[in-house]
C-alpha positions as CSV (number, residue, x, y, z in Angstrom):
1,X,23.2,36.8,56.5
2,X,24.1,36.4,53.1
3,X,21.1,35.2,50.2
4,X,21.6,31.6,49.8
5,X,22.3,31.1,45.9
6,X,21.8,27.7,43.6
7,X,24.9,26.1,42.8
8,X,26.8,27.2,39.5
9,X,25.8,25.5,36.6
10,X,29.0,23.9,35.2
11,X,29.9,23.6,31.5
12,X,29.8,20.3,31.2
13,X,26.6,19.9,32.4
14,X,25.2,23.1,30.5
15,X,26.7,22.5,27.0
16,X,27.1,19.7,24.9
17,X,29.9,17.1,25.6
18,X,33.4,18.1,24.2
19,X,33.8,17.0,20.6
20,X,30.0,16.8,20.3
21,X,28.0,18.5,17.7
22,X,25.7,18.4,15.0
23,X,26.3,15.1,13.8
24,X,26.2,13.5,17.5
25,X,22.7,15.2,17.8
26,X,21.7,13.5,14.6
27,X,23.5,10.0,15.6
28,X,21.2,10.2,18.3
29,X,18.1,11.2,16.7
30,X,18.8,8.1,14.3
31,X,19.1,6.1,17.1
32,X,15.7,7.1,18.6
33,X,14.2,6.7,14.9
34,X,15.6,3.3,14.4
35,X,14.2,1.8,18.0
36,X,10.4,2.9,17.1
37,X,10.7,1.7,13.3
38,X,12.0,-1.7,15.2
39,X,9.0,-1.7,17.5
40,X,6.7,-0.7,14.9
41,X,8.2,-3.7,12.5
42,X,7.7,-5.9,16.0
43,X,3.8,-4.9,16.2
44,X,3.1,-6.1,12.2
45,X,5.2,-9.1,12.7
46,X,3.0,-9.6,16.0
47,X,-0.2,-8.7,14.0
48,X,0.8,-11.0,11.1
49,X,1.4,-14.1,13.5
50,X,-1.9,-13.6,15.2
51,X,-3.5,-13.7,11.8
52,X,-1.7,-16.7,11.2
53,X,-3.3,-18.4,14.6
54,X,-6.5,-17.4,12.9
55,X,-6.2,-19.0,9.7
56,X,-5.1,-22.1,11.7
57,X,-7.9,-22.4,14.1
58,X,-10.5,-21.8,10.7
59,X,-8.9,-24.7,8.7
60,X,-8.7,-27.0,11.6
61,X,-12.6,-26.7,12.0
62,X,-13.4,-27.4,8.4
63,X,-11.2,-30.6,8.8
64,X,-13.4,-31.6,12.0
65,X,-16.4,-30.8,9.8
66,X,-15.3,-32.8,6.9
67,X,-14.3,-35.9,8.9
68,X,-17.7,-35.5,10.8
69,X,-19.5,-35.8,7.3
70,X,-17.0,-39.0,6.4
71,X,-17.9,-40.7,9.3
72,X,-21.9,-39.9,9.1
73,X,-21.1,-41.4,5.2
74,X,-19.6,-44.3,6.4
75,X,-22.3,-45.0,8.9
76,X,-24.9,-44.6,6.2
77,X,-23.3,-46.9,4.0
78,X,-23.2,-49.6,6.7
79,X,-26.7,-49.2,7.6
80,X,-27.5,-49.4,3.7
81,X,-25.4,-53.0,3.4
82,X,-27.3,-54.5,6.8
83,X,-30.4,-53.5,5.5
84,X,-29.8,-54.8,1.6
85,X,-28.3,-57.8,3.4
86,X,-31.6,-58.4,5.5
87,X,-33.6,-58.0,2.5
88,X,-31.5,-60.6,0.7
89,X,-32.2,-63.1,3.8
90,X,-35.6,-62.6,3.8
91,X,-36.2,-63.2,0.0
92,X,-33.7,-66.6,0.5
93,X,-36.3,-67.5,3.2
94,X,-39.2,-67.0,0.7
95,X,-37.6,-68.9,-1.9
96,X,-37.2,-71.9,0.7
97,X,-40.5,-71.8,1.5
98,X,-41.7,-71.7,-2.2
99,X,-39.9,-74.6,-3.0
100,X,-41.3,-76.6,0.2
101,X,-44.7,-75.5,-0.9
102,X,-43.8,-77.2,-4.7
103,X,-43.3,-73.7,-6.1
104,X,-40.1,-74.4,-9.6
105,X,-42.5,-78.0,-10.1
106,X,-44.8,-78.5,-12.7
107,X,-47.2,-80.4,-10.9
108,X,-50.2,-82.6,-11.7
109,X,-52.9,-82.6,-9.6
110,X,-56.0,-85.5,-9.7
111,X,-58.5,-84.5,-7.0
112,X,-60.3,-80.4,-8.9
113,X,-60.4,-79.7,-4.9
114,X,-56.4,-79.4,-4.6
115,X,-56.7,-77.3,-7.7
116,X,-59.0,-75.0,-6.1
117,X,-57.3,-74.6,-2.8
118,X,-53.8,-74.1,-4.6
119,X,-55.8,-71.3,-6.6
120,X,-56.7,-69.4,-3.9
121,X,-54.0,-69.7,-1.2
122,X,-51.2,-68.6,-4.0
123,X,-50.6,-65.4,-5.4
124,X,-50.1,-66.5,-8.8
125,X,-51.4,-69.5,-10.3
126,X,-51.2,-71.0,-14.0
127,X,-54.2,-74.0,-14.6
128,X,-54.0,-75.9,-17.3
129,X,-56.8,-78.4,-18.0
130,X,-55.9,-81.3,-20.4
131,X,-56.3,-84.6,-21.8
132,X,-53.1,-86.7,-22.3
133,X,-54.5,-88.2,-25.6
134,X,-54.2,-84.8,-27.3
135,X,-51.1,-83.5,-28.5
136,X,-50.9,-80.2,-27.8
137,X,-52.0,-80.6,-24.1
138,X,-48.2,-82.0,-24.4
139,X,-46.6,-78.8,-25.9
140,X,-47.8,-76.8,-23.4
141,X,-46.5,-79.0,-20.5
142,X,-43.4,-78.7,-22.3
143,X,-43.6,-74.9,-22.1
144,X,-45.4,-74.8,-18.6
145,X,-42.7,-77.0,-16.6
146,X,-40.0,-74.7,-18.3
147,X,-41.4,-71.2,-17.0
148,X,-41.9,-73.2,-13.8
149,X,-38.3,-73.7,-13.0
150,X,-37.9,-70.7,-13.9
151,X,-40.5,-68.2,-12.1
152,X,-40.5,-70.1,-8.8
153,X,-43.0,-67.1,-7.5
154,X,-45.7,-68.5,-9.7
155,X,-47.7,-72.1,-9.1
156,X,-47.9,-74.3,-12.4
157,X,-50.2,-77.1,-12.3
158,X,-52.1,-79.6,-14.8
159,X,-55.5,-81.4,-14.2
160,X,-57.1,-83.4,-16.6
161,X,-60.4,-82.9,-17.7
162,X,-61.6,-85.9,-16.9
163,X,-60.3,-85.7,-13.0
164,X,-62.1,-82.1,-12.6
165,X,-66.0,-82.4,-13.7
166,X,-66.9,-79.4,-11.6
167,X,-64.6,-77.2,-12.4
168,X,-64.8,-78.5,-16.2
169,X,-68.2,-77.5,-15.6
170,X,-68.1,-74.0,-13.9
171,X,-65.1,-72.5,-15.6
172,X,-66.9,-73.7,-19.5
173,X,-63.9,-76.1,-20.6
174,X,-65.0,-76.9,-24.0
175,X,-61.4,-77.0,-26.1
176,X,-58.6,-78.0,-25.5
177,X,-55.8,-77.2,-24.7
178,X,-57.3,-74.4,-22.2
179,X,-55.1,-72.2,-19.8
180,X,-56.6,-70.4,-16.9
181,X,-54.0,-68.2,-14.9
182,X,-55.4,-67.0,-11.5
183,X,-54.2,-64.0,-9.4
184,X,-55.6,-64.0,-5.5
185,X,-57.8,-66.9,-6.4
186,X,-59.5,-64.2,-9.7
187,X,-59.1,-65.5,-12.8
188,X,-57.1,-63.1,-15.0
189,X,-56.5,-64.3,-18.3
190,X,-57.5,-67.9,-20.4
191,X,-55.9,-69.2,-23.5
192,X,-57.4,-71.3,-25.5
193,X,-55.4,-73.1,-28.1
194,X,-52.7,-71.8,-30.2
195,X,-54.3,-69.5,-32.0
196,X,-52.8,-66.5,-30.1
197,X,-49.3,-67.9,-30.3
198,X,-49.1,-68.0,-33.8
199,X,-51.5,-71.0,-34.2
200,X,-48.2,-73.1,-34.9
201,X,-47.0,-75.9,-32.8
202,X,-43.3,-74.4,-32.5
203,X,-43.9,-71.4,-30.5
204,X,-41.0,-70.6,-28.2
205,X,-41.4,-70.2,-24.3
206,X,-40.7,-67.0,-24.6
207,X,-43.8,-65.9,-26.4
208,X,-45.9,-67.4,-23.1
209,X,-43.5,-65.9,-20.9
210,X,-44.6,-62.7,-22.3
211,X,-48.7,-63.1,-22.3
212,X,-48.2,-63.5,-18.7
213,X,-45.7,-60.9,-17.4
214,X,-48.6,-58.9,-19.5
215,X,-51.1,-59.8,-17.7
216,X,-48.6,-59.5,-14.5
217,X,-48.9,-63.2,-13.4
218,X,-45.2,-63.5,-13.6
219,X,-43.0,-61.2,-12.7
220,X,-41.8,-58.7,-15.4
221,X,-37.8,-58.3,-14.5
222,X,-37.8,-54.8,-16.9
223,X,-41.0,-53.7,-15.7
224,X,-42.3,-54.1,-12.2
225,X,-45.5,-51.8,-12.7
226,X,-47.8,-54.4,-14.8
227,X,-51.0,-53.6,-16.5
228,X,-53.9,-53.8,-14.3
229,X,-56.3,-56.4,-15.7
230,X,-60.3,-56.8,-15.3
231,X,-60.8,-59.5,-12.7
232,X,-63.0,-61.8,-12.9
233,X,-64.4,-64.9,-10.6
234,X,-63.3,-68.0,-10.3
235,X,-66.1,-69.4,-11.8
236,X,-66.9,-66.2,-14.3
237,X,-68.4,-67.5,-17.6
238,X,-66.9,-64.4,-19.1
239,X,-63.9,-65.8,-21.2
240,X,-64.3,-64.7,-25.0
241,X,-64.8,-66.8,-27.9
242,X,-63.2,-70.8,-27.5
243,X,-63.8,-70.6,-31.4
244,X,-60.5,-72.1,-33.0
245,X,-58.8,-75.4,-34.5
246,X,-57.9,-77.0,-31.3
247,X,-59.2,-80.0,-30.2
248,X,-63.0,-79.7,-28.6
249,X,-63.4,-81.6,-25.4
Protein backbone atom coordinates (compact mmCIF):
# COMPACT_ATOMS: atom_id res chain seq x y z
CA UNK A 1 0.00 0.00 0.00
CA UNK A 2 1.08 3.24 -0.93
CA UNK A 3 2.63 5.98 1.99
CA UNK A 4 -0.18 8.16 2.81
CA UNK A 5 1.05 11.80 2.00
CA UNK A 6 -0.30 15.39 3.53
CA UNK A 7 -2.27 17.26 1.17
CA UNK A 8 -0.37 19.76 -1.26
CA UNK A 9 0.02 22.98 0.02
CA UNK A 10 -1.63 25.33 -2.46
CA UNK A 11 -0.38 28.85 -3.51
CA UNK A 12 -2.79 30.65 -2.28
CA UNK A 13 -2.56 29.44 0.96
CA UNK A 14 1.39 29.41 1.00
CA UNK A 15 2.15 32.89 -0.49
CA UNK A 16 0.80 36.08 -0.04
CA UNK A 17 -2.59 37.14 -1.67
CA UNK A 18 -2.33 38.23 -5.36
CA UNK A 19 -1.61 41.96 -5.67
CA UNK A 20 -0.21 41.83 -2.03
CA UNK A 21 3.15 43.02 -1.04
CA UNK A 22 5.20 45.08 0.92
CA UNK A 23 2.96 47.85 1.42
CA UNK A 24 -0.15 45.45 2.47
CA UNK A 25 2.27 43.90 5.06
CA UNK A 26 2.87 47.42 6.33
CA UNK A 27 -1.02 48.49 6.07
CA UNK A 28 -1.39 45.79 8.34
CA UNK A 29 1.28 46.35 10.73
CA UNK A 30 -0.22 50.02 11.04
CA UNK A 31 -3.28 48.56 11.71
CA UNK A 32 -2.06 46.47 14.55
CA UNK A 33 0.03 49.67 15.86
CA UNK A 34 -2.97 51.93 15.70
CA UNK A 35 -5.42 49.39 17.89
CA UNK A 36 -2.76 49.14 20.86
CA UNK A 37 -1.91 53.03 20.72
CA UNK A 38 -6.01 53.25 20.93
CA UNK A 39 -6.15 50.91 23.91
CA UNK A 40 -3.19 52.39 25.46
CA UNK A 41 -4.95 56.13 24.97
CA UNK A 42 -8.26 54.15 26.50
CA UNK A 43 -6.18 53.01 29.77
CA UNK A 44 -4.85 56.95 30.54
CA UNK A 45 -8.26 58.23 29.74
CA UNK A 46 -9.51 55.38 32.22
CA UNK A 47 -6.65 56.30 34.63
CA UNK A 48 -7.37 60.07 34.34
CA UNK A 49 -11.31 59.60 35.08
CA UNK A 50 -10.54 57.48 38.08
CA UNK A 51 -8.35 60.28 39.34
CA UNK A 52 -11.05 62.54 38.72
CA UNK A 53 -13.59 60.23 41.09
CA UNK A 54 -10.82 60.84 43.63
CA UNK A 55 -10.61 64.44 43.64
CA UNK A 56 -14.46 64.35 43.90
CA UNK A 57 -14.82 62.05 46.80
CA UNK A 58 -11.75 64.42 48.66
CA UNK A 59 -13.68 67.75 48.08
CA UNK A 60 -16.99 66.45 49.00
CA UNK A 61 -15.54 65.53 52.55
CA UNK A 62 -14.00 68.86 53.20
CA UNK A 63 -17.53 70.32 52.37
CA UNK A 64 -19.21 67.78 55.04
CA UNK A 65 -16.37 68.95 57.38
CA UNK A 66 -16.89 72.53 56.86
CA UNK A 67 -20.71 72.47 57.19
CA UNK A 68 -20.11 70.29 60.32
CA UNK A 69 -17.98 73.25 61.82
CA UNK A 70 -20.95 75.85 60.60
CA UNK A 71 -23.37 74.08 62.33
CA UNK A 72 -21.32 73.42 65.74
CA UNK A 73 -20.81 77.64 65.15
CA UNK A 74 -24.29 78.16 64.93
CA UNK A 75 -25.08 76.05 67.95
CA UNK A 76 -22.53 77.88 69.93
CA UNK A 77 -23.78 81.12 69.09
CA UNK A 78 -27.34 80.08 70.20
CA UNK A 79 -26.22 78.69 73.36
CA UNK A 80 -24.18 82.16 73.89
CA UNK A 81 -27.55 84.37 73.26
CA UNK A 82 -29.84 81.92 75.79
CA UNK A 83 -27.30 82.26 78.22
CA UNK A 84 -26.52 86.32 77.83
CA UNK A 85 -30.41 86.36 77.68
CA UNK A 86 -30.78 84.46 81.16
CA UNK A 87 -28.21 86.70 82.59
CA UNK A 88 -30.16 89.74 81.47
CA UNK A 89 -33.40 88.16 83.19
CA UNK A 90 -31.77 87.54 86.21
CA UNK A 91 -30.14 91.11 86.68
CA UNK A 92 -33.96 92.58 85.61
CA UNK A 93 -35.15 90.37 88.60
CA UNK A 94 -32.54 91.97 90.91
CA UNK A 95 -33.28 95.38 89.84
CA UNK A 96 -37.06 94.66 90.82
CA UNK A 97 -36.22 93.47 93.89
CA UNK A 98 -33.86 96.50 94.65
CA UNK A 99 -36.40 98.81 93.95
CA UNK A 100 -39.13 96.95 96.26
CA UNK A 101 -36.48 96.94 98.89
CA UNK A 102 -36.31 101.14 98.42
CA UNK A 103 -32.97 100.74 96.52
CA UNK A 104 -32.92 104.42 93.59
CA UNK A 105 -34.63 106.36 97.00
CA UNK A 106 -32.95 108.62 99.08
CA UNK A 107 -34.56 107.67 102.22
CA UNK A 108 -34.82 109.06 105.70
CA UNK A 109 -34.89 106.99 108.41
CA UNK A 110 -36.02 108.16 112.28
CA UNK A 111 -35.63 105.04 114.52
CA UNK A 112 -30.90 104.46 114.55
CA UNK A 113 -32.24 100.65 114.71
CA UNK A 114 -33.61 100.68 110.93
CA UNK A 115 -30.28 102.31 110.11
CA UNK A 116 -28.48 99.52 111.64
CA UNK A 117 -30.36 96.63 110.13
CA UNK A 118 -30.33 98.38 106.55
CA UNK A 119 -26.35 98.53 107.26
CA UNK A 120 -25.92 95.17 107.65
CA UNK A 121 -28.44 93.23 105.46
CA UNK A 122 -27.21 95.51 102.20
CA UNK A 123 -24.10 95.17 100.38
CA UNK A 124 -23.51 98.68 100.06
CA UNK A 125 -24.71 101.35 102.20
CA UNK A 126 -24.07 105.32 102.27
CA UNK A 127 -25.16 106.95 106.12
CA UNK A 128 -25.39 110.26 106.32
CA UNK A 129 -25.97 111.68 109.82
CA UNK A 130 -27.47 115.35 109.82
CA UNK A 131 -29.20 118.07 111.27
CA UNK A 132 -31.70 119.97 109.04
CA UNK A 133 -30.85 123.41 110.55
CA UNK A 134 -27.41 123.18 108.93
CA UNK A 135 -26.89 123.98 105.45
CA UNK A 136 -24.62 121.76 104.15
CA UNK A 137 -26.42 118.63 105.68
CA UNK A 138 -28.75 120.03 102.56
CA UNK A 139 -26.02 119.93 99.80
CA UNK A 140 -25.23 116.60 100.40
CA UNK A 141 -28.91 115.33 100.27
CA UNK A 142 -28.90 117.10 97.14
CA UNK A 143 -25.88 115.03 95.95
CA UNK A 144 -26.85 111.81 97.83
CA UNK A 145 -30.56 111.47 96.35
CA UNK A 146 -28.82 112.13 92.86
CA UNK A 147 -26.22 109.07 92.92
CA UNK A 148 -29.21 107.27 94.40
CA UNK A 149 -31.36 107.20 91.36
CA UNK A 150 -28.60 106.58 89.78
CA UNK A 151 -26.66 103.51 91.43
CA UNK A 152 -29.75 101.54 92.43
CA UNK A 153 -27.12 98.66 93.80
CA UNK A 154 -26.22 100.96 96.62
CA UNK A 155 -28.63 101.96 99.83
CA UNK A 156 -28.63 105.91 100.50
CA UNK A 157 -30.16 106.99 103.67
CA UNK A 158 -30.24 110.13 106.14
CA UNK A 159 -30.71 110.07 109.99
CA UNK A 160 -30.58 112.91 111.99
CA UNK A 161 -28.47 113.29 114.80
CA UNK A 162 -30.86 113.94 117.05
CA UNK A 163 -33.09 110.61 116.11
CA UNK A 164 -29.76 108.32 116.56
CA UNK A 165 -28.06 108.93 120.12
CA UNK A 166 -26.38 105.58 120.05
CA UNK A 167 -25.08 105.40 117.06
CA UNK A 168 -24.18 109.37 117.39
CA UNK A 169 -22.41 107.90 120.26
CA UNK A 170 -20.55 104.71 119.03
CA UNK A 171 -19.59 105.86 115.55
CA UNK A 172 -18.00 109.57 117.38
CA UNK A 173 -20.36 112.01 115.33
CA UNK A 174 -18.98 115.22 116.38
CA UNK A 175 -19.28 117.53 112.88
CA UNK A 176 -21.35 117.83 110.67
CA UNK A 177 -22.13 117.04 107.87
CA UNK A 178 -20.58 113.36 108.45
CA UNK A 179 -20.76 110.41 105.86
CA UNK A 180 -20.31 106.87 106.81
CA UNK A 181 -20.42 104.32 103.78
CA UNK A 182 -20.70 100.70 104.90
CA UNK A 183 -19.79 97.58 102.94
CA UNK A 184 -21.24 93.97 104.56
CA UNK A 185 -22.29 95.90 107.55
CA UNK A 186 -17.94 97.35 107.84
CA UNK A 187 -17.54 100.60 107.72
CA UNK A 188 -15.21 101.63 104.79
CA UNK A 189 -14.81 105.07 104.40
CA UNK A 190 -16.25 108.53 106.40
CA UNK A 191 -16.34 112.07 105.16
CA UNK A 192 -16.45 114.69 107.21
CA UNK A 193 -17.32 118.01 105.72
CA UNK A 194 -16.16 119.48 102.61
CA UNK A 195 -12.91 119.76 103.09
CA UNK A 196 -11.98 116.81 100.73
CA UNK A 197 -14.24 118.09 98.04
CA UNK A 198 -12.66 121.17 97.59
CA UNK A 199 -13.95 122.72 100.86
CA UNK A 200 -16.45 124.76 98.54
CA UNK A 201 -20.09 124.41 98.57
CA UNK A 202 -20.46 123.83 94.59
CA UNK A 203 -18.82 120.53 94.28
CA UNK A 204 -20.32 118.48 91.42
CA UNK A 205 -21.76 114.89 92.03
CA UNK A 206 -19.41 113.65 90.13
CA UNK A 207 -16.56 114.33 92.55
CA UNK A 208 -18.58 112.00 95.22
CA UNK A 209 -19.33 109.66 92.68
CA UNK A 210 -15.78 109.15 92.41
CA UNK A 211 -14.62 108.83 96.38
CA UNK A 212 -16.91 106.00 96.35
CA UNK A 213 -16.33 103.87 93.22
CA UNK A 214 -12.73 104.41 94.98
CA UNK A 215 -13.44 103.04 97.85
CA UNK A 216 -15.63 100.36 95.66
CA UNK A 217 -19.00 101.19 97.32
CA UNK A 218 -20.49 101.93 93.99
CA UNK A 219 -19.90 100.30 91.16
CA UNK A 220 -16.97 101.50 89.00
CA UNK A 221 -18.51 101.00 85.22
CA UNK A 222 -14.56 101.32 83.70
CA UNK A 223 -13.14 99.47 86.42
CA UNK A 224 -14.76 96.47 88.03
CA UNK A 225 -11.55 95.44 90.13
CA UNK A 226 -11.73 98.24 92.99
CA UNK A 227 -9.14 98.87 95.56
CA UNK A 228 -9.35 96.77 98.48
CA UNK A 229 -9.89 99.05 101.57
CA UNK A 230 -8.98 98.41 105.45
CA UNK A 231 -12.25 97.38 107.12
CA UNK A 232 -13.19 98.52 110.00
CA UNK A 233 -16.35 97.86 112.59
CA UNK A 234 -19.32 99.27 112.68
CA UNK A 235 -18.64 100.92 115.67
CA UNK A 236 -14.62 101.42 115.07
CA UNK A 237 -13.49 104.68 116.72
CA UNK A 238 -10.74 104.69 114.02
CA UNK A 239 -11.95 107.54 111.55
CA UNK A 240 -8.99 110.14 111.25
CA UNK A 241 -9.05 113.73 112.24
CA UNK A 242 -13.00 115.44 112.23
CA UNK A 243 -10.72 118.65 112.38
CA UNK A 244 -12.30 121.21 109.68
CA UNK A 245 -14.70 124.29 109.16
CA UNK A 246 -17.92 122.43 109.20
CA UNK A 247 -20.34 122.81 111.61
CA UNK A 248 -19.61 120.83 115.17
CA UNK A 249 -22.51 118.99 116.50
Amino acid sequence: MADSAPPPTTAAAAAPAAGAGPSATAASSAIGSGQKAHNTSRVIEDDTLDGDDDVDQSGDKEDDELFEELENDDYGMASFREQRLEELKEEVEKRKLMVENEHGSYKNITDEKEVMDVTTKTKHCVVHFCHSDFRRCMIIDRHLEAMAKKHIKTRFVKIKVEDAPFLVDKLQVRMLPCVISFTDGIAVDRLVGFEELGNTDDFSTAILELRYKTVGVIEDDSKKDTRKMKKKSIFSRDYGSDEGTDDEY
